[in-house]
Backbone as ProteinMPNN parsed JSONL, in Angstrom:
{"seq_chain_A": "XXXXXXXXXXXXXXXXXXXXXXXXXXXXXXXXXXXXXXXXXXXXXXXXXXXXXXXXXXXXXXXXXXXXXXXXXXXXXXXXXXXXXXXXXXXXXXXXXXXXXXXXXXXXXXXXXXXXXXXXXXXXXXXXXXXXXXXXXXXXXXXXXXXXXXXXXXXXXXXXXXXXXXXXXXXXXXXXXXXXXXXXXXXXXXXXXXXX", "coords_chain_A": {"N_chain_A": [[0.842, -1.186, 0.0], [0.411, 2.5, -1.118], [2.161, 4.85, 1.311], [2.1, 7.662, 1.877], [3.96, 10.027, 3.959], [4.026, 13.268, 5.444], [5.947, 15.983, 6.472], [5.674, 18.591, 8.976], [7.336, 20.911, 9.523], [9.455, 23.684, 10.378], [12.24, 24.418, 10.11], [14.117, 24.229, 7.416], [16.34, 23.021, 6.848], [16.107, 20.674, 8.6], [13.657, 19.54, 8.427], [14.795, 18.708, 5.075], [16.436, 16.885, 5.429], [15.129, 14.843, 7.175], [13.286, 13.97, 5.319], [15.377, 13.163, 3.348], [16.377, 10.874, 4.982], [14.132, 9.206, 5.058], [13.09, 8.313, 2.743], [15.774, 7.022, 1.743], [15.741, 5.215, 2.815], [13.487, 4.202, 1.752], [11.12, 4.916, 1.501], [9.096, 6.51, -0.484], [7.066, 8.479, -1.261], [7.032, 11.374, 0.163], [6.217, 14.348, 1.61], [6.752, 18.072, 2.3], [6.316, 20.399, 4.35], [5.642, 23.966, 6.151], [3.901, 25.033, 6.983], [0.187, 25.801, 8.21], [-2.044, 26.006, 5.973], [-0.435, 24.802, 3.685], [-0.168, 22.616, 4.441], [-3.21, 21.879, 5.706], [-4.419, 21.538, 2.95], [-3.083, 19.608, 1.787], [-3.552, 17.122, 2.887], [-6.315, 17.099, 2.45], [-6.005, 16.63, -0.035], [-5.045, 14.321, -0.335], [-4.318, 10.959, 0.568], [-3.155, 10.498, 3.856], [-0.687, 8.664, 5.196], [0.628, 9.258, 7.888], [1.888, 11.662, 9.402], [4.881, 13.4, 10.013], [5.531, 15.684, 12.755], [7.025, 19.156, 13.772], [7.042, 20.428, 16.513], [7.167, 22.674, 18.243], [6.501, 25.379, 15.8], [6.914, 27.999, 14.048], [5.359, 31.32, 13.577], [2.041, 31.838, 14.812], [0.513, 29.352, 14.838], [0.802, 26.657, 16.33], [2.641, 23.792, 16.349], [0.539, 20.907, 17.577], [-1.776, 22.253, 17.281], [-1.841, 22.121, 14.473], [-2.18, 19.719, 13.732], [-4.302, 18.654, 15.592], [-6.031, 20.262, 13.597], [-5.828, 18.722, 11.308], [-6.853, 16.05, 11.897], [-9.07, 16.271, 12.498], [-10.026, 16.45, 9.452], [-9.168, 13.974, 8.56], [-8.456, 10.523, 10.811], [-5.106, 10.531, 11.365], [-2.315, 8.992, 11.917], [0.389, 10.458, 14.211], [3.848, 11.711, 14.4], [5.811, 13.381, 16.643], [8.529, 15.735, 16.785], [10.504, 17.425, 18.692], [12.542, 19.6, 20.538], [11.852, 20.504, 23.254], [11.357, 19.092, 26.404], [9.298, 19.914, 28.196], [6.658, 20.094, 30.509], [4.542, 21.408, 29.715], [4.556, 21.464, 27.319], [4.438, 18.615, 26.235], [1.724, 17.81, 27.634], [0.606, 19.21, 25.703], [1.43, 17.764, 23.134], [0.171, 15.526, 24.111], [-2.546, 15.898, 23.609], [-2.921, 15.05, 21.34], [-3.123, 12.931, 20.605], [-0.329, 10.854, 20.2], [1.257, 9.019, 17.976], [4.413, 8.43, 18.786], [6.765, 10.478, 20.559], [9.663, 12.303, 19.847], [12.298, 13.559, 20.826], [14.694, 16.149, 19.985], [18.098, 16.37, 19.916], [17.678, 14.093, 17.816], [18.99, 10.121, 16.695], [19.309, 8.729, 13.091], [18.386, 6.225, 13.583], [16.677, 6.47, 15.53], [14.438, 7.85, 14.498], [13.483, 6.398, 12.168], [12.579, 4.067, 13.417], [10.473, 4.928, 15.4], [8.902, 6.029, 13.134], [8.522, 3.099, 11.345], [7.27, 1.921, 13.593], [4.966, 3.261, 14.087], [3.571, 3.353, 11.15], [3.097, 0.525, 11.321], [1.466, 0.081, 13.832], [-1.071, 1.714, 12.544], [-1.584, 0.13, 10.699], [-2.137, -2.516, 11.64], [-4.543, -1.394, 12.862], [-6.142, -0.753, 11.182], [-6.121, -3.048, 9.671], [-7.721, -4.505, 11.745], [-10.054, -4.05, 11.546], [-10.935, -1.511, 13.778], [-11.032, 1.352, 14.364], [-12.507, 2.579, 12.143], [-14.317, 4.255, 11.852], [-15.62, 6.886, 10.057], [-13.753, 10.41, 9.547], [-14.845, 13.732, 10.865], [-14.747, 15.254, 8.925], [-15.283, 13.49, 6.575], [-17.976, 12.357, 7.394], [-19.058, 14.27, 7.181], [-19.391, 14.533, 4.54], [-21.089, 11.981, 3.672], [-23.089, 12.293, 4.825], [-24.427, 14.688, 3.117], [-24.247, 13.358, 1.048], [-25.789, 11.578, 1.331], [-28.041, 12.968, 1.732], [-28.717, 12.955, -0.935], [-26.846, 15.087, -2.105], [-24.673, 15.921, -4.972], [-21.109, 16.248, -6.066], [-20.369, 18.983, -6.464], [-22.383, 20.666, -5.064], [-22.024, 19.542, -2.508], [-19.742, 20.346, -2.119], [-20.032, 23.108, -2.104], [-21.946, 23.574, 0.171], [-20.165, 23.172, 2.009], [-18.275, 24.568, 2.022], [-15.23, 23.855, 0.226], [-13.343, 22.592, -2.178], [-14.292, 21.242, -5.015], [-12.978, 19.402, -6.017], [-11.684, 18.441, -3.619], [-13.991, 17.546, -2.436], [-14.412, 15.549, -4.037], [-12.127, 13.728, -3.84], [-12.408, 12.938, -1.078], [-14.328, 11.022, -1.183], [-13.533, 8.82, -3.087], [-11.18, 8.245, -1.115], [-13.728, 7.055, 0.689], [-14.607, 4.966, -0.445], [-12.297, 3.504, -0.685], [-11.408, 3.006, 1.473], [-13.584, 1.423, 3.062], [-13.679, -0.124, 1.446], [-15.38, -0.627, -0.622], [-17.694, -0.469, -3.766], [-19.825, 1.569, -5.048], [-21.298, 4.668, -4.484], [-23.861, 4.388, -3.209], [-23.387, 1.921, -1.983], [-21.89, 2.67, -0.006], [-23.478, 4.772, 1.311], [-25.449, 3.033, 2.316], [-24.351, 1.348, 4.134], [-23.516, 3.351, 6.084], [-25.749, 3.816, 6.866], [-26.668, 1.324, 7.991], [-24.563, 0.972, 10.276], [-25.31, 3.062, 11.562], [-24.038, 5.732, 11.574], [-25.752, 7.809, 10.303], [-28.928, 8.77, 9.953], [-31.62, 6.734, 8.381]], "CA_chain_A": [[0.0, 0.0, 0.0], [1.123, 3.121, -0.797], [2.4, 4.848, 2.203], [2.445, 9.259, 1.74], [4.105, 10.856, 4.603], [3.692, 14.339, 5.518], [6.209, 16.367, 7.299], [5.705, 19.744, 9.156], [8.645, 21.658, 10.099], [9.743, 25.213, 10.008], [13.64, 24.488, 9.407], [14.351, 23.679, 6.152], [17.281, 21.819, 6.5], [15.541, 19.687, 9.486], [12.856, 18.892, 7.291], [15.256, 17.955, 4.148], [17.667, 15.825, 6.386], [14.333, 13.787, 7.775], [12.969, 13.632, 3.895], [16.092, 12.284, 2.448], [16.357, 9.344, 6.007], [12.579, 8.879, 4.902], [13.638, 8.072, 1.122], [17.037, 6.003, 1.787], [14.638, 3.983, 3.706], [12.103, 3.521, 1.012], [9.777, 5.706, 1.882], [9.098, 7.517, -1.769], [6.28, 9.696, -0.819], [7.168, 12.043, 1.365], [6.198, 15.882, 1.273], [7.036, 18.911, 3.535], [5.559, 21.808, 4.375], [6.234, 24.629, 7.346], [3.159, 26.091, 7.773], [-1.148, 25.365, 8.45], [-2.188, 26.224, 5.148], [-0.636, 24.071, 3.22], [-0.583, 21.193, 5.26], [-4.83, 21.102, 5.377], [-4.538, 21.608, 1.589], [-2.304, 18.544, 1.451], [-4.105, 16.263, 3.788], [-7.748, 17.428, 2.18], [-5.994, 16.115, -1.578], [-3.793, 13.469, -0.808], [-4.72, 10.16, 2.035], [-1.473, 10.427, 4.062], [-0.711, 7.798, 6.144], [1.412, 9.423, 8.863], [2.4, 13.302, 9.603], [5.919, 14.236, 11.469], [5.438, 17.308, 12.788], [7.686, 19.643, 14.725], [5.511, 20.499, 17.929], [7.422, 24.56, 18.163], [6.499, 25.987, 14.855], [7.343, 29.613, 13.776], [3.651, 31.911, 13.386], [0.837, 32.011, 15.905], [-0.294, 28.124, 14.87], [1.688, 25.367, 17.351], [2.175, 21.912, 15.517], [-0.868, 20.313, 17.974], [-2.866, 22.496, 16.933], [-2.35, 21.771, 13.22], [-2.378, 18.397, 13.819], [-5.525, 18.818, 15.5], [-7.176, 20.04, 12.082], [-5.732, 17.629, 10.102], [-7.153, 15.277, 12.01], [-10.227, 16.083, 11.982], [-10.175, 15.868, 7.833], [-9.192, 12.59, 8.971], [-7.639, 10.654, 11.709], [-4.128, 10.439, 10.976], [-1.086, 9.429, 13.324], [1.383, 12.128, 14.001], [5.348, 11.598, 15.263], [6.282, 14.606, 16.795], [9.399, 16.133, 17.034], [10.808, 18.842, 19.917], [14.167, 19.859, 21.229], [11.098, 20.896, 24.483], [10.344, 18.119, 26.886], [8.696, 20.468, 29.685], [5.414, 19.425, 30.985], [3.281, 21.818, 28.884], [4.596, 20.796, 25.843], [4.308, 16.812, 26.138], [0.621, 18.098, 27.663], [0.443, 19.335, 24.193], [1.197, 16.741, 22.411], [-0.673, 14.374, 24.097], [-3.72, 16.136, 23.658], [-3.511, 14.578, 19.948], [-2.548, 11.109, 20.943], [0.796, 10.541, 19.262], [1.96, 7.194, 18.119], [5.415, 9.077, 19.186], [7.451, 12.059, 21.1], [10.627, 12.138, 19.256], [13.256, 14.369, 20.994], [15.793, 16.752, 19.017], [18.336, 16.07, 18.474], [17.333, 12.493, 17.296], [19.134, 9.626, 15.395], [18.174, 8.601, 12.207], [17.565, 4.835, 13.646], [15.385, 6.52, 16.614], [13.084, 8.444, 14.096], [13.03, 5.346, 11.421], [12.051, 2.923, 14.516], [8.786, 5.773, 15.785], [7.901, 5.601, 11.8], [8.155, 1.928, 11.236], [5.917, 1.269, 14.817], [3.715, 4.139, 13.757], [3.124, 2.538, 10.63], [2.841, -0.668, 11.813], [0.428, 0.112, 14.103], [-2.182, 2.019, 11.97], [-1.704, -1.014, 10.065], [-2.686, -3.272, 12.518], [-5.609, -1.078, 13.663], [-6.741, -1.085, 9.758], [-6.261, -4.502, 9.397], [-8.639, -5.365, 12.548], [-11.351, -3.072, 11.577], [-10.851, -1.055, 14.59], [-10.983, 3.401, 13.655], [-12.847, 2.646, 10.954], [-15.24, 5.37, 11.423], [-15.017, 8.243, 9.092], [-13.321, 11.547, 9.985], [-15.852, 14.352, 10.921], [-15.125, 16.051, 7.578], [-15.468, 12.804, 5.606], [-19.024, 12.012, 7.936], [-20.088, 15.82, 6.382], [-19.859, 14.079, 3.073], [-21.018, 11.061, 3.982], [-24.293, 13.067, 4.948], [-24.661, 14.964, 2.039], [-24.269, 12.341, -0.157], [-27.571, 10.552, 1.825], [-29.634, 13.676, 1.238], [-28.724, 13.691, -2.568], [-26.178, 16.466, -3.317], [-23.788, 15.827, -5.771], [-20.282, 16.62, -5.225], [-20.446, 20.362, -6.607], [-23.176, 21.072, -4.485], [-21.579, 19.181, -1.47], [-18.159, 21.205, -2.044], [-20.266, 24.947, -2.181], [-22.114, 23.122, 1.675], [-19.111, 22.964, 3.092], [-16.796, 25.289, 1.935], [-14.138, 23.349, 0.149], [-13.251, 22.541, -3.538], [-14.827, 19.755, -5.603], [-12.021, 18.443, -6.307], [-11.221, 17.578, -2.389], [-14.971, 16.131, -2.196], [-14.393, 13.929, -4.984], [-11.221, 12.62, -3.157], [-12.959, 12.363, 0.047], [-15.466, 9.969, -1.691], [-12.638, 7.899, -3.191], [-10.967, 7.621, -0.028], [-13.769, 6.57, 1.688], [-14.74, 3.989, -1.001], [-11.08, 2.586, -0.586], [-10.994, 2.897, 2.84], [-13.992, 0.889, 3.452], [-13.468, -1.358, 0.64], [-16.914, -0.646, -1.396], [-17.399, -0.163, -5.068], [-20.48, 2.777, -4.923], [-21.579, 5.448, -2.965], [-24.913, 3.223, -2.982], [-23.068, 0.807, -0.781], [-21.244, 3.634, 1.223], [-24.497, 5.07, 2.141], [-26.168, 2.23, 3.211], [-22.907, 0.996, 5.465], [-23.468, 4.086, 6.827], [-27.298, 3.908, 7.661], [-26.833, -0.299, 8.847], [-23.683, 1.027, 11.45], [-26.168, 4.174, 12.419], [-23.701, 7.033, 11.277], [-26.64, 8.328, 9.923], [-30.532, 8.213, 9.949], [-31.928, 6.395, 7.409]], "C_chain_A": [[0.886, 1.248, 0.0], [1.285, 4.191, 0.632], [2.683, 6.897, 1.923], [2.337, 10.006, 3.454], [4.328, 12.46, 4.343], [4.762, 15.2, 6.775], [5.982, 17.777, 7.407], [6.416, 20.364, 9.908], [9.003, 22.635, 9.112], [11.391, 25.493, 9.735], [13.763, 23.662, 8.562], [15.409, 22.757, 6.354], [16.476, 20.654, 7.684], [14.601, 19.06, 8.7], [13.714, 18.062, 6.011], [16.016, 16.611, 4.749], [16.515, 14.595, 6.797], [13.785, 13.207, 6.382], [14.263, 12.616, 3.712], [16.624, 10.725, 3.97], [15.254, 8.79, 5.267], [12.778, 8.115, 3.346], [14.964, 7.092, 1.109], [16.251, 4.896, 2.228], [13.876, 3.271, 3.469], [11.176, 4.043, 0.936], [9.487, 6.968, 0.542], [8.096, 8.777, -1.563], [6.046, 10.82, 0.144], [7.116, 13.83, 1.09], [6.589, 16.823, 2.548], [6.705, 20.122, 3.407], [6.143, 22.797, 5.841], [4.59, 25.478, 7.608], [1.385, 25.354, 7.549], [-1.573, 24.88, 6.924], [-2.249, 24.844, 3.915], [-0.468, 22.744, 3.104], [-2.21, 20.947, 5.286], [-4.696, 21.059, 3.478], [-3.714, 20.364, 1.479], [-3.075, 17.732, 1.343], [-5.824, 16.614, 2.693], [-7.669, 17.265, 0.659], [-5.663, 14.881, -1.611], [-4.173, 12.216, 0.804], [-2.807, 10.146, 2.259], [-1.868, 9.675, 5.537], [0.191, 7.889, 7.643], [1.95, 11.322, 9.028], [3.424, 13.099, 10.636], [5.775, 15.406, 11.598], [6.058, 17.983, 13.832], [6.488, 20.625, 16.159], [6.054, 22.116, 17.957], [7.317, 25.164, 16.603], [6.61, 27.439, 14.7], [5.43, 30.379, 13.634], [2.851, 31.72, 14.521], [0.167, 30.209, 15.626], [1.37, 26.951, 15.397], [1.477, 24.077, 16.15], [1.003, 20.924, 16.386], [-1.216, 20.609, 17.396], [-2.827, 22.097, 15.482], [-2.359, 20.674, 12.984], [-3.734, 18.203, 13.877], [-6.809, 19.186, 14.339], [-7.688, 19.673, 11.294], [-6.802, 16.248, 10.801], [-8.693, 15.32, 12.334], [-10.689, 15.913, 10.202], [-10.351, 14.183, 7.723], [-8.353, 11.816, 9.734], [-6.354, 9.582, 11.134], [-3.33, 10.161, 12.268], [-0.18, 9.769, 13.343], [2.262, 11.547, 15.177], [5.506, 13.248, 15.539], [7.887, 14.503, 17.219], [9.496, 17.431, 17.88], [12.044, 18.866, 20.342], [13.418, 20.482, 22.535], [10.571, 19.205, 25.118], [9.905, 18.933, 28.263], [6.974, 19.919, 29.388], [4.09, 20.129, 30.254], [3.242, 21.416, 27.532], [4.313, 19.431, 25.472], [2.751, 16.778, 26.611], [-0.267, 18.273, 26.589], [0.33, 18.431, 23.444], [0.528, 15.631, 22.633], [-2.22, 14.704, 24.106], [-4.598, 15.997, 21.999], [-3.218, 13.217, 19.853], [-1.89, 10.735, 20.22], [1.178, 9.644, 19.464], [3.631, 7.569, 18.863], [6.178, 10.323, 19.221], [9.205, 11.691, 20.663], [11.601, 13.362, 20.02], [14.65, 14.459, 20.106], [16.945, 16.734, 20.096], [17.9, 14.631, 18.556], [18.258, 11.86, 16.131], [18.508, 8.869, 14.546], [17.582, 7.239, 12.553], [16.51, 5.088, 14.695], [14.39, 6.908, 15.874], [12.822, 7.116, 12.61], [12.346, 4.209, 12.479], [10.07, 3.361, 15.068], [8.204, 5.43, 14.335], [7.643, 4.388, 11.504], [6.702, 1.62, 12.59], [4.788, 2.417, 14.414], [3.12, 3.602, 12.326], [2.183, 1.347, 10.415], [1.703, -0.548, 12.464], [-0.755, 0.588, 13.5], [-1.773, 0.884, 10.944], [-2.288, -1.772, 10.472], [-4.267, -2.928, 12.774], [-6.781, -1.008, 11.906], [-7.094, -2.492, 9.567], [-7.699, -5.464, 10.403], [-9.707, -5.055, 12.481], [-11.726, -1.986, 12.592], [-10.491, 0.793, 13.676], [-11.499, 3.343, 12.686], [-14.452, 3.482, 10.847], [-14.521, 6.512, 10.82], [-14.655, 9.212, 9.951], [-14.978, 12.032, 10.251], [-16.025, 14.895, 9.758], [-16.018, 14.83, 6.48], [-17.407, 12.175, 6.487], [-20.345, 13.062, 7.704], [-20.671, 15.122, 5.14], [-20.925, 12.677, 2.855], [-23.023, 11.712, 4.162], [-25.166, 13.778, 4.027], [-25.025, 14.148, 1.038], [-25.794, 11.537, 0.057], [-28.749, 11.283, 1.579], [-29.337, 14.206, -0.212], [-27.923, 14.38, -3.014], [-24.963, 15.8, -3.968], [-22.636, 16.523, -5.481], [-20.105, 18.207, -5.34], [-21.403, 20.992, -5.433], [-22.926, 20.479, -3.061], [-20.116, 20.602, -1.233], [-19.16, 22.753, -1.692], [-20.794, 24.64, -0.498], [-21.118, 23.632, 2.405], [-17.787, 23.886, 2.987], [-15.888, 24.862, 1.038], [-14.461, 22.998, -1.356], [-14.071, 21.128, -3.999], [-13.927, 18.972, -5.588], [-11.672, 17.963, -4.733], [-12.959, 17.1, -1.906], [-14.923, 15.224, -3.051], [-12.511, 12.826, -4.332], [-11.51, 12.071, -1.721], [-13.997, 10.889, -0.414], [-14.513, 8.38, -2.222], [-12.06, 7.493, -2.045], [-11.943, 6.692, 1.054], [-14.274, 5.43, 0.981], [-13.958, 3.323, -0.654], [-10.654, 2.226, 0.92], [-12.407, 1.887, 3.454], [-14.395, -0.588, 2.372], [-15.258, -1.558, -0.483], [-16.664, 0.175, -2.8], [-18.509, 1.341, -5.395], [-20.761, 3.388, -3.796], [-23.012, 5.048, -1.995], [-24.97, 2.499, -1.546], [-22.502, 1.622, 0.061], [-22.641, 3.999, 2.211], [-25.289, 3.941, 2.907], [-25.376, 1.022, 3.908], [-23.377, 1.78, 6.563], [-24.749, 4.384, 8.007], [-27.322, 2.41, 8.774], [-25.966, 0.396, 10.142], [-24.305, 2.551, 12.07], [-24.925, 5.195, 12.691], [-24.785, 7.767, 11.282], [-27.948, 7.95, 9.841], [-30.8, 7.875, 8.731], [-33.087, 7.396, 6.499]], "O_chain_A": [[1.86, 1.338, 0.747], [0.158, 4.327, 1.11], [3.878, 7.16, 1.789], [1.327, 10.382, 4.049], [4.727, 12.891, 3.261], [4.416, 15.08, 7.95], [6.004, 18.434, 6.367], [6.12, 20.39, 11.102], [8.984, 22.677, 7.882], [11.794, 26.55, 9.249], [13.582, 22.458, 8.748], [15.24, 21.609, 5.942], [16.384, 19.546, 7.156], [14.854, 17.922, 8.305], [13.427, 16.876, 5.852], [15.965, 15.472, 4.287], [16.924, 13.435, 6.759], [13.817, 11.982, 6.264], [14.145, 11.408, 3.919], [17.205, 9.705, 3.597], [15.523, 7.698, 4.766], [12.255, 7.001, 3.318], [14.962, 6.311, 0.157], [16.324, 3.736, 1.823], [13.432, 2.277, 4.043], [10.258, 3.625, 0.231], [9.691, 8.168, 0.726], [8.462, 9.94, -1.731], [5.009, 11.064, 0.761], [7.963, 14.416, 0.415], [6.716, 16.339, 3.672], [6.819, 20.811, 2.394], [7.039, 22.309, 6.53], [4.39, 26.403, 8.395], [1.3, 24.413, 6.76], [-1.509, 23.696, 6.593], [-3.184, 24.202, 3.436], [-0.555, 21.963, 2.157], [-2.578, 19.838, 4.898], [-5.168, 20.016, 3.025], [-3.954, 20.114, 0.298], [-3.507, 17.347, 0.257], [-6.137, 15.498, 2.28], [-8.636, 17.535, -0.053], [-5.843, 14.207, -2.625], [-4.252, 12.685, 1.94], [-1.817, 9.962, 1.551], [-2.69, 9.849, 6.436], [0.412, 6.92, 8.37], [2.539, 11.731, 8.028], [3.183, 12.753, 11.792], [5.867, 16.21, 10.67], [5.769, 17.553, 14.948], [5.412, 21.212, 16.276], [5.159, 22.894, 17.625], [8.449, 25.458, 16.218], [6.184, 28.016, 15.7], [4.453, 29.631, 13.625], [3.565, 31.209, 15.385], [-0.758, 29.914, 16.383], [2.467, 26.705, 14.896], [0.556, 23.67, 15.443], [0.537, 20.054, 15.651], [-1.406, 19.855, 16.442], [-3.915, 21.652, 15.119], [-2.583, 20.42, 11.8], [-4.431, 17.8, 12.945], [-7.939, 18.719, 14.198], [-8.762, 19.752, 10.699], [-7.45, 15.562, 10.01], [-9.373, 14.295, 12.383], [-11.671, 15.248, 9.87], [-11.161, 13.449, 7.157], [-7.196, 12.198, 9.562], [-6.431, 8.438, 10.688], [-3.47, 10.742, 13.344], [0.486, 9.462, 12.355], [1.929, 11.119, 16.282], [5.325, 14.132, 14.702], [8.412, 13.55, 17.794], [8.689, 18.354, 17.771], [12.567, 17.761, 20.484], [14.241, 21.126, 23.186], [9.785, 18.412, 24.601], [10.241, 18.468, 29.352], [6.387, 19.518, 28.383], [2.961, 19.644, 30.193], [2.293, 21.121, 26.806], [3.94, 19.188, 24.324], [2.172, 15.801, 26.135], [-1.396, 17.812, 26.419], [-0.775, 18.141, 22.984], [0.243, 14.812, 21.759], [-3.043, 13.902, 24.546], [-5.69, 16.332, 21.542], [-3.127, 12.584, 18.8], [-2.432, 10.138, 19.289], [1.495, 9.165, 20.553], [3.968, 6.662, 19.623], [6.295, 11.099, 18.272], [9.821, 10.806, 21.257], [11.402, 14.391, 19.375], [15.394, 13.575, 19.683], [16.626, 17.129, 21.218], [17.839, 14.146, 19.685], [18.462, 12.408, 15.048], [17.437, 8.322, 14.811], [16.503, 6.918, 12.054], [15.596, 4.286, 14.885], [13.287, 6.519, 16.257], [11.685, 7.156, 12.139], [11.466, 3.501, 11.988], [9.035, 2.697, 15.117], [7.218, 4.7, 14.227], [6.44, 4.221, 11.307], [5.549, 1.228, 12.409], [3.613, 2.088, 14.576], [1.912, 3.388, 12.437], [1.144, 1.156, 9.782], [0.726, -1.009, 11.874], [-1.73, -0.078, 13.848], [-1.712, 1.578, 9.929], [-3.275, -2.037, 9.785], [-5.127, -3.803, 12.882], [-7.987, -1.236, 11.818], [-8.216, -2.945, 9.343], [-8.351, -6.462, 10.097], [-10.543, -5.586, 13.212], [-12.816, -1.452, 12.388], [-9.853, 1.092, 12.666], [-11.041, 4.183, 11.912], [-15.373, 3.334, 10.044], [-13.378, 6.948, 10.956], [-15.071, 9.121, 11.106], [-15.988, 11.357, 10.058], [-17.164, 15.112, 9.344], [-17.019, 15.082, 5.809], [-17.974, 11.406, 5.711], [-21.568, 13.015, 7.831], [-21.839, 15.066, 4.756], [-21.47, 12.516, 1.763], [-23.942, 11.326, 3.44], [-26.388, 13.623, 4.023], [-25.999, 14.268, 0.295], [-26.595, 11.087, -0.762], [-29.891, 10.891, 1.339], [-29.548, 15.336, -0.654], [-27.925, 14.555, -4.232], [-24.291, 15.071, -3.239], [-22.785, 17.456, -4.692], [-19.694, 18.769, -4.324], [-20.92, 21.989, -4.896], [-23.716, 20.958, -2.248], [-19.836, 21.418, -0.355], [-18.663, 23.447, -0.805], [-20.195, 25.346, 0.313], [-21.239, 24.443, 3.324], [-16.724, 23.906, 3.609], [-15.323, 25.926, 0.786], [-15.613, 23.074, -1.783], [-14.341, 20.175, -3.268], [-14.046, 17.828, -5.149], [-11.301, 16.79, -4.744], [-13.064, 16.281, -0.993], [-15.382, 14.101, -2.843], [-12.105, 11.673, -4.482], [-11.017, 11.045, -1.253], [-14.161, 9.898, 0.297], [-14.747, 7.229, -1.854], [-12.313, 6.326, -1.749], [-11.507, 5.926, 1.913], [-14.507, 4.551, 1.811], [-14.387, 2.277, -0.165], [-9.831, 1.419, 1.352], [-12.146, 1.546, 4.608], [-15.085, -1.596, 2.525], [-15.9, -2.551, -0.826], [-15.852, 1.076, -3.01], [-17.941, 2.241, -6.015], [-20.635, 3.045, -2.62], [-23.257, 5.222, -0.801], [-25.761, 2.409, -0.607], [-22.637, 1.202, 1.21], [-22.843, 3.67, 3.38], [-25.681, 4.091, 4.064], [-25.86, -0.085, 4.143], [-23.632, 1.33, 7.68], [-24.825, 4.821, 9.156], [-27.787, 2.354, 9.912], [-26.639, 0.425, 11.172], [-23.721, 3.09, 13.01], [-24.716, 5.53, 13.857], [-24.931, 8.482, 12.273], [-28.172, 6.755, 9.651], [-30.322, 8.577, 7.84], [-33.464, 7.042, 5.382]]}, "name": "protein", "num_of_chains": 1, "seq": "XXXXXXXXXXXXXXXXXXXXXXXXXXXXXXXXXXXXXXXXXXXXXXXXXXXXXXXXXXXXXXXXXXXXXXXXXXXXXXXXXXXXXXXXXXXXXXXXXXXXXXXXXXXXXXXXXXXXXXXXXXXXXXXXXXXXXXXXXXXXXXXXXXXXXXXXXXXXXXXXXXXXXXXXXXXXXXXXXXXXXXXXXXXXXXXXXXXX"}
């Protein structure tokens, strides 16, 4: 399966240095960003199976919190990185439940070991059927789609481009293993997401 990590960090070379470990490693999909923006714009095109994200970011938005956004799009599990282990900050981060707290400096076999078990585990938790409720964004669409609107008219609902409701719809086809939205919706009505 393919596997698209997502890192968010505000030093460029920290970011390239974790990209090219991430890539020696195997790991071909790997993007990086430094700021909110266009990290939800990533995450809201692209299913990414893991976010590192530096927990002190530069600007008025903390890496929780943009974790926190992303994961409502959909829930994702996030390695953090910090050169901070004081008690508000690890407060922080656990207030997004991280597969792992990575302290700076880090070597490259400690932050390939957090990605392999972070992996691994949303693997596991895929594999058992376990989180397999939709995000809140993808439970918008998911809604829409039951009272009829088409994805243009879902995207103007909610704010957001067509083009990221027609990948929400694919994802959640692939993510629950169903061939129409037919069978999505009425998954969704049998497991009482939604009223019939």
């Amino acid at each position: 399966m393919k596997q698209n990590i997502l890192i968010i960090e505000d030093e460029q070379l920290v970011a390239e240095h974790i990209s090219s470990v991430l890539r020696a490693a195997g790991y071909e999909d790997v993007a990086i960003t430094n700021n909110r923006a266009d990290a939800i714009d990533f995450c809201q095109t692209t299913s990414v199976s893991l976010i590192i994200s530096d927990l002190n970011l530069f600007g008025s938005y903390e890496g929780h919190l943009i974790v926190k956004e992303l994961q409502k799009i959909e829930p994702i599990p996030v390695i953090y990185l910090t050169a901070y282990s004081g008690q508000q900050t690890l407060d922080d981060a656990l207030s997004t439940e991280p597969v792992a707290y990575v302290l700076k400096p880090f070597t490259e076999r400690q932050l390939l070991v957090a990605v392999k078990m972070a992996l691994r585990a949303q693997a596991d938790v895929s594999a058992n059927g376990k989180d397999q409720r939709p995000s809140d964004r993808e439970m918008d669409i998911v809604r829409c789609m039951a009272a009829g609107y088409k994805s243009r008219e879902i995207a103007e609902k909610l704010f957001i481009s067509e083009n990221t409701v027609r990948t929400h719809r694919r994802n959640l086809l692939r993510k629950f293993e169903l061939k129409t939205s037919s069978e999505l919706i009425a998954m969704a009505v049998k497991l009482k997401w939604i009223k019939a």
